[in-house]
BAFI-3210 file (N, C-alpha, C; in Angstrom, 3 decimals, decimal comma, padded with zeros to 6 digits):
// residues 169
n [1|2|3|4|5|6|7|8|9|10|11|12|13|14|15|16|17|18|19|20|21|22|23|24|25|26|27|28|29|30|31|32|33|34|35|36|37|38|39|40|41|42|43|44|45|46|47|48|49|50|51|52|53|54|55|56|57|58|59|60|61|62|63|64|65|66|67|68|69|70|71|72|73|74|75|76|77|78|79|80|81|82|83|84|85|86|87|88|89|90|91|92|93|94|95|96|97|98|99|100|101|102|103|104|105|106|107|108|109|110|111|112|113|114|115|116|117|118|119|120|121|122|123|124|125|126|127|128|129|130|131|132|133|134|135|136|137|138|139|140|141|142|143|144|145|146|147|148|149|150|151|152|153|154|155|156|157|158|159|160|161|162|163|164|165|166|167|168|169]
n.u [000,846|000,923|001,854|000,886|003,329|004,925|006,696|007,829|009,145|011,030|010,553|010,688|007,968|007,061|006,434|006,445|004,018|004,366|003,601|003,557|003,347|004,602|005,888|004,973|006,964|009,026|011,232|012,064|009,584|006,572|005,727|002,844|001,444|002,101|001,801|001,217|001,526|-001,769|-003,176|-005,411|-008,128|-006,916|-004,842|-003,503|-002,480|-001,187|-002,802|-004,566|-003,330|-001,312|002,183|005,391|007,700|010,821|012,981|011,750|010,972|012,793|014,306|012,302|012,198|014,920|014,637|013,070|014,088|016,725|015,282|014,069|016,152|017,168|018,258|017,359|015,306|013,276|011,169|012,415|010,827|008,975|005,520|002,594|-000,498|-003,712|-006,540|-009,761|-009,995|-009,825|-008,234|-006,472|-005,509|-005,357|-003,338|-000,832|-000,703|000,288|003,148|004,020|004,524|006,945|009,441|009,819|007,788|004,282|000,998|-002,141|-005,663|-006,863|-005,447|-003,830|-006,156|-006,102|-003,684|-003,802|-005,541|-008,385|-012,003|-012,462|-014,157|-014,030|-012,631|-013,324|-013,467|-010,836|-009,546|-010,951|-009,876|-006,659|-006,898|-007,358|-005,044|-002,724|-000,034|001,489|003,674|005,684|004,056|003,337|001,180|001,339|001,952|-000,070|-002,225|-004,920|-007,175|-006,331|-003,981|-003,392|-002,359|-004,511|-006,181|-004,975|-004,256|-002,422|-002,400|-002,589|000,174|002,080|002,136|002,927|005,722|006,753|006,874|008,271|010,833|011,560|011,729|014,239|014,318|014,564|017,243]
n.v [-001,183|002,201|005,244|008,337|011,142|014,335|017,546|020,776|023,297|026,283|029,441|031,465|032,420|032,296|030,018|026,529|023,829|020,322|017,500|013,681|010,512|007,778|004,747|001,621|-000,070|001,511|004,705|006,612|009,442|009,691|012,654|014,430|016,784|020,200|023,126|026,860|028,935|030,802|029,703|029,103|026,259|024,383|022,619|023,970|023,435|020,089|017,116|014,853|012,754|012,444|011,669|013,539|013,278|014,299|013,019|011,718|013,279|014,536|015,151|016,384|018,974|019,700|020,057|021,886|024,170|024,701|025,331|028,083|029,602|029,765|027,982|025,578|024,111|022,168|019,537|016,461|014,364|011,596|011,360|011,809|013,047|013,429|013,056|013,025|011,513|013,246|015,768|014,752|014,163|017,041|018,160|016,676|017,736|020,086|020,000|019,605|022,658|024,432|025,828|029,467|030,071|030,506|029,876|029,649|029,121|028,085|027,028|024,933|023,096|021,965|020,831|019,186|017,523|017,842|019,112|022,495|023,863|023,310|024,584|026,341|024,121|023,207|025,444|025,078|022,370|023,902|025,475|023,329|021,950|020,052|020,555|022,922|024,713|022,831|021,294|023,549|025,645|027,967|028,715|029,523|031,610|033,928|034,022|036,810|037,002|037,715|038,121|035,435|033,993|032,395|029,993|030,207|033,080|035,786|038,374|036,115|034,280|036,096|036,762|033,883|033,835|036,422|035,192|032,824|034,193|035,351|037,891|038,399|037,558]
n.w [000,000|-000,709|000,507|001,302|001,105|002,149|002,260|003,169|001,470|000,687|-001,264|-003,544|-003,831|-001,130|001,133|-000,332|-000,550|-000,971|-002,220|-002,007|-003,453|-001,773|-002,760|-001,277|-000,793|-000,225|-001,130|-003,202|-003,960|-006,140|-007,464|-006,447|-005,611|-005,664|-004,084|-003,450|-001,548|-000,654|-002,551|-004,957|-004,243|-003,485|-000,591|002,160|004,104|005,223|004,994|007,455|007,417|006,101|005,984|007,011|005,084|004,163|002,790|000,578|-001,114|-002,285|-004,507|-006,006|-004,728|-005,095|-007,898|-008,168|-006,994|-008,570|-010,223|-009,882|-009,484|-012,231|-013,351|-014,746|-016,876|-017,740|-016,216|-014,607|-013,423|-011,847|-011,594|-009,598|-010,309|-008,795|-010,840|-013,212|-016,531|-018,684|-017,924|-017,199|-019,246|-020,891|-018,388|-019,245|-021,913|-020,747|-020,309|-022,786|-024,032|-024,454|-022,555|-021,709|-023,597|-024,420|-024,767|-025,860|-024,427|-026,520|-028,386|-026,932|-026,011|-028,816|-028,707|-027,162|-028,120|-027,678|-028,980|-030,140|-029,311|-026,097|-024,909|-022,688|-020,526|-020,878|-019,998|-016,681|-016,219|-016,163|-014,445|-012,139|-011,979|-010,166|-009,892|-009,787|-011,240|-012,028|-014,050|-016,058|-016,103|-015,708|-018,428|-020,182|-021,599|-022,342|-025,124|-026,343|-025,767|-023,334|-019,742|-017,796|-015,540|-012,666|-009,881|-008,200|-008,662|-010,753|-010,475|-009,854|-011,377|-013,637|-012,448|-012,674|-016,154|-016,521|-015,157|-017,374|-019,131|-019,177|-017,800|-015,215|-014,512]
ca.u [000,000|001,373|001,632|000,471|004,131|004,746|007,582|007,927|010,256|010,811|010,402|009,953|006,441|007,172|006,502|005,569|003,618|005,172|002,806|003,612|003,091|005,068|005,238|004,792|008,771|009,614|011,883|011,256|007,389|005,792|005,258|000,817|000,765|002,568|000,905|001,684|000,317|-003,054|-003,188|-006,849|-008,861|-005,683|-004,706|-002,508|-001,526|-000,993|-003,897|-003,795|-002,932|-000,002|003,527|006,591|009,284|011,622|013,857|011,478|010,560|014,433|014,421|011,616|012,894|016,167|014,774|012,219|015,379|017,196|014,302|013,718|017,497|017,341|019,180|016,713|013,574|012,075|011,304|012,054|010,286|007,543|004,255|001,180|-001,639|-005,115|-008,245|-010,563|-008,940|-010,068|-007,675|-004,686|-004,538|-005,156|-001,492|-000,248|-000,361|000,695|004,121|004,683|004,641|008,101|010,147|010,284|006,795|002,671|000,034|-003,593|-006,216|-007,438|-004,574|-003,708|-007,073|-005,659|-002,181|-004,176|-006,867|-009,649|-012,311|-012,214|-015,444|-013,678|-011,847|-013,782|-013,321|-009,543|-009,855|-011,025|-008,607|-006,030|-007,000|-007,353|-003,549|-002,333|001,178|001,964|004,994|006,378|003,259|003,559|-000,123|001,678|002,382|-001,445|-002,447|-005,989|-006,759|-005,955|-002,304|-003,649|-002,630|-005,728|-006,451|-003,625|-004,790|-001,365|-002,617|-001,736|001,382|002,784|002,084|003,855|006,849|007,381|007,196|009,466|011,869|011,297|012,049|015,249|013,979|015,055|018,535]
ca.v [000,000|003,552|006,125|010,195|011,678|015,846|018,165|022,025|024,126|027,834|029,423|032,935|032,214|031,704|028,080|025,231|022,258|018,936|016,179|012,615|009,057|006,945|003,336|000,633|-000,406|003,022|004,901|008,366|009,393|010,541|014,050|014,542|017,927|021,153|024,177|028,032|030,012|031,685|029,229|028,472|025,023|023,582|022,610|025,206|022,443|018,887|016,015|014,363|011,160|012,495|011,507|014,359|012,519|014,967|012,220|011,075|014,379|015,735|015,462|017,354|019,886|019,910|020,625|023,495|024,977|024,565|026,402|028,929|030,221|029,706|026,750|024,098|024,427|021,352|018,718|014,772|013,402|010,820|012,206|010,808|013,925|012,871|013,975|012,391|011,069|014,315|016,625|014,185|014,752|018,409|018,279|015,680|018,445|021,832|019,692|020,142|023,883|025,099|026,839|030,705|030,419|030,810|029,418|030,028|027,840|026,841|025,674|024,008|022,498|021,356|020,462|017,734|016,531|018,474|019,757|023,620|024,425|022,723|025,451|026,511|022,594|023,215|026,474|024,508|021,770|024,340|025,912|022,773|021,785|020,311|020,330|024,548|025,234|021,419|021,151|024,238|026,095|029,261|029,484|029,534|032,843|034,466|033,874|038,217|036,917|038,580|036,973|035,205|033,046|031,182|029,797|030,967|034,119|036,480|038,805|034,849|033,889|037,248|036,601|032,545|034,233|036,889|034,518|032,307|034,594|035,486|039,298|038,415|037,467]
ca.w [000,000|-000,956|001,467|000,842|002,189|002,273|002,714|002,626|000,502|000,581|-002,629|-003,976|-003,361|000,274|001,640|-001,173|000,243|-002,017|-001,838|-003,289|-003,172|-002,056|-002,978|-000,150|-000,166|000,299|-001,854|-003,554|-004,101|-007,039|-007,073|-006,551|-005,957|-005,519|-003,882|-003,116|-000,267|-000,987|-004,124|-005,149|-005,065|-002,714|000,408|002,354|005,053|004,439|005,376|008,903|007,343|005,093|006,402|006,951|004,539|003,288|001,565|-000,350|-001,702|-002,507|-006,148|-006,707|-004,715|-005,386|-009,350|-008,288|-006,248|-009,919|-011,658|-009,375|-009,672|-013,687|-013,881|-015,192|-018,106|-017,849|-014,708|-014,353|-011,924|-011,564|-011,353|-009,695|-009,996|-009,380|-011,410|-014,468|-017,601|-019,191|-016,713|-017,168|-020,785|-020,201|-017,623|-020,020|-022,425|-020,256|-020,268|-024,509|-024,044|-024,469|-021,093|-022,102|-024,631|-024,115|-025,687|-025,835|-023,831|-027,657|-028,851|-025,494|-026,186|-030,208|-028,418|-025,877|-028,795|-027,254|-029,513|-030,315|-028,249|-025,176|-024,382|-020,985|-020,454|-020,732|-018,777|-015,848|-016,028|-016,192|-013,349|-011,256|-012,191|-008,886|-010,138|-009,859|-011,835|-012,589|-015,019|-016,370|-016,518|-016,231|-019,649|-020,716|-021,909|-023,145|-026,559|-026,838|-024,998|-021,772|-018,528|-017,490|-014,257|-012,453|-009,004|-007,200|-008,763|-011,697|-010,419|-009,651|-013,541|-014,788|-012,487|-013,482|-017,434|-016,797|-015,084|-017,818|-020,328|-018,743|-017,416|-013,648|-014,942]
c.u [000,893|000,447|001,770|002,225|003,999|005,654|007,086|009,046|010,363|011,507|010,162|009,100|005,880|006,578|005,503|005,375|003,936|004,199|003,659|003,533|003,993|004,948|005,698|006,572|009,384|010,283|011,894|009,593|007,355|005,216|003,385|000,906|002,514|001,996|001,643|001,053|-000,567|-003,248|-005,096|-007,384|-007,354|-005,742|-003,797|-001,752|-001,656|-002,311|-003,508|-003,051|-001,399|001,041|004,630|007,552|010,068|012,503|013,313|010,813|011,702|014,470|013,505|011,848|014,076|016,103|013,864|013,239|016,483|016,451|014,062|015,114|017,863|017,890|018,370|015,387|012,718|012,437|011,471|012,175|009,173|006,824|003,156|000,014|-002,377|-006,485|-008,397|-009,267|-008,870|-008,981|-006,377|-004,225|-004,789|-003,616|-001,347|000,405|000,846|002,603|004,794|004,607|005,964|008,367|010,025|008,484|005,860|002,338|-001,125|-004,142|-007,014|-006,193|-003,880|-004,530|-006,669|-004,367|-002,574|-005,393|-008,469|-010,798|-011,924|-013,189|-014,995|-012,865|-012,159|-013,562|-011,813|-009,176|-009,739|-010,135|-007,156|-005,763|-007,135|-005,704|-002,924|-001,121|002,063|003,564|005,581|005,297|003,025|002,431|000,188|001,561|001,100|-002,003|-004,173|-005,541|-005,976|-003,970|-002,234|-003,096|-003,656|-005,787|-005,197|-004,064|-003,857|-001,512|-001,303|-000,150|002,342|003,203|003,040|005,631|007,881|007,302|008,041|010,717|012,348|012,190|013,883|015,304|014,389|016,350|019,411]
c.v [001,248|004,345|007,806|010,686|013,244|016,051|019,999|022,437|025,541|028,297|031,316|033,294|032,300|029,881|027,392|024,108|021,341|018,004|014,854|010,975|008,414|005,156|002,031|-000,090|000,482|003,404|005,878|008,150|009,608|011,378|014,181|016,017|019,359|022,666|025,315|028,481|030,703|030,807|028,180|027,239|024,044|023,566|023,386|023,938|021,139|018,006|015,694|013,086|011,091|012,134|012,641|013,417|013,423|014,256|012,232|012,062|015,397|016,084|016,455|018,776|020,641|020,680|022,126|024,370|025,638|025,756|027,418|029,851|030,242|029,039|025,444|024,745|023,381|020,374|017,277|014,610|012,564|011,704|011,209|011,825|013,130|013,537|012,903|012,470|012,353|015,451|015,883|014,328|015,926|018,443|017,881|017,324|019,652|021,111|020,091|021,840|023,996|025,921|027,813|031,161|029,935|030,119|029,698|028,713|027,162|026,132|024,884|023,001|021,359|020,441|018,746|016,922|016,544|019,361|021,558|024,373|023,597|023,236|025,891|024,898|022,645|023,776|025,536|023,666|022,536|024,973|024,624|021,706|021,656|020,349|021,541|024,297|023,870|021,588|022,670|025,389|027,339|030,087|029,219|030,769|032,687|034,110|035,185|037,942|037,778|037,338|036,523|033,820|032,316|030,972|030,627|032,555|035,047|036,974|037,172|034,503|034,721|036,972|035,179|033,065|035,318|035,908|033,583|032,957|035,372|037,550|039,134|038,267|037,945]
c.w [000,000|000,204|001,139|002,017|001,663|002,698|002,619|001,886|000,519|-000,754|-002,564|-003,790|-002,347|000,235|000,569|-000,682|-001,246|-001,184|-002,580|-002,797|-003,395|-001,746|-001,632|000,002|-000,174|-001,312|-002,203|-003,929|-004,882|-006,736|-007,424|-006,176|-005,328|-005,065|-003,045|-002,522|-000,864|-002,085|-003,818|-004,980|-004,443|-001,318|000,888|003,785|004,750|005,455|006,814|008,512|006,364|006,444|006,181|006,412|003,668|002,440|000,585|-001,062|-001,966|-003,640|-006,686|-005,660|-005,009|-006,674|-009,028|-007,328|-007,650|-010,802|-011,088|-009,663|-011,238|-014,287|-014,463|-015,577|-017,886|-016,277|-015,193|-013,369|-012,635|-011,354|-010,942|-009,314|-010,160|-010,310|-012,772|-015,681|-018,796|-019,027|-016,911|-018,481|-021,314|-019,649|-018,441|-021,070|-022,402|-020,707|-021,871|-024,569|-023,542|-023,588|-022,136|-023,162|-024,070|-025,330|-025,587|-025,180|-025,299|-028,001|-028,100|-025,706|-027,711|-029,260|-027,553|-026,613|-027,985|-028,526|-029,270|-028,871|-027,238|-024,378|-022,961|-020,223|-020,067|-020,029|-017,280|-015,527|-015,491|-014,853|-011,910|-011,018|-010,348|-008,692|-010,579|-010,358|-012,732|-013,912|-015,043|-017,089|-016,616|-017,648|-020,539|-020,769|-022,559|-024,734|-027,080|-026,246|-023,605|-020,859|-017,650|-016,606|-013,957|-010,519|-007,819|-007,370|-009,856|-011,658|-010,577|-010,909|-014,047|-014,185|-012,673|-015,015|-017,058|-016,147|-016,142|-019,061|-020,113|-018,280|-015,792|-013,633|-015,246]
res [x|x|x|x|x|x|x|x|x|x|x|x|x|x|x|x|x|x|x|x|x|x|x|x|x|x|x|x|x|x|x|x|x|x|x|x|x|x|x|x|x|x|x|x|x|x|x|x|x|x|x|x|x|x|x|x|x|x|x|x|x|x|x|x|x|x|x|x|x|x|x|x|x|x|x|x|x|x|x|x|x|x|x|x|x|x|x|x|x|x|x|x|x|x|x|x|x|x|x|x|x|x|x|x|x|x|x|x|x|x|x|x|x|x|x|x|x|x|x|x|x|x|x|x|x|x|x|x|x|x|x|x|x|x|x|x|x|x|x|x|x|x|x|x|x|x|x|x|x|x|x|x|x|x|x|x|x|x|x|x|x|x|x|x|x|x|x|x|x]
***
């Protein structure tokens, strides 16, 4: 049986809760969620039943420590987010969006084999992204290229794209 473990991290953001599952002979977890203070449609403290295992949650800090300082574009880790099969190939997607470049929530929607009119569909998904920054919902723009909804909240969005784009650097 897999066990829900949790660490913190301090981040630009201030304190990131790291969720992840790990598997019944121990070992590292699969990263399940990632969440930023004040961040929408999340938990801000961890379950009663989660476990404090900072081991088994190093790698994925170690890389959002990496990306936060400008040293690393993309993440490997395991992943185990939960939500409908709809929502996983939604994330599935946010991941083919290029470090430094935006996309629109339609062609986010084309990019994950979502009809056109599925876009509020994608929206939502986008916004329920329990994987802040690793899965990469940031870089989801208005169709006009406005910055539009991000649960950790807009200013957050503009300063993962200017870091992104190398404007903090």
């Amino acid at each position: 049986m897999s066990t829900t473990v949790f660490t913190f991290m301090e981040s630009p953001f201030g304190r990131l809760l790291l969720s992840g599952v790990r598997p019944a002979e121990g070992g590292p977890a699969a990263l399940a969620t990632v969440t930023a203070p004040g961040q929408k449609y999340a938990l801000a403290e961890p379950a009663d039943d989660w476990v404090h295992d900072p081991d088994a949650l190093a790698e994925p800090v170690a890389q959002l420590t990496e990306y936060f300082a400008g040293k690393r574009t993309t993440f490997d880790l395991p992943l185990a987010p939960a939500g409908t099969d709809f929502r996983q190939r939604i994330w599935a997607a946010l991941d083919d969006i290029p470090y430094g470049e935006t996309v629109t929530y339609g062609r986010l929607a084309a990019l994950a084999g979502a009809a056109p009119q599925a876009v509020r569909a994608v929206g939502g998904a986008v916004g329920a992204n329990p994987l802040l920054i690793v899965r990469p919902c940031h870089r989801v723009v208005g169709a006009n290229g406005a910055l539009t909804g991000f649960a950790a909240g807009v200013d957050r969005k503009r300063w993962l794209l200017d870091l992104e784009s190398g404007a903090l650097f």
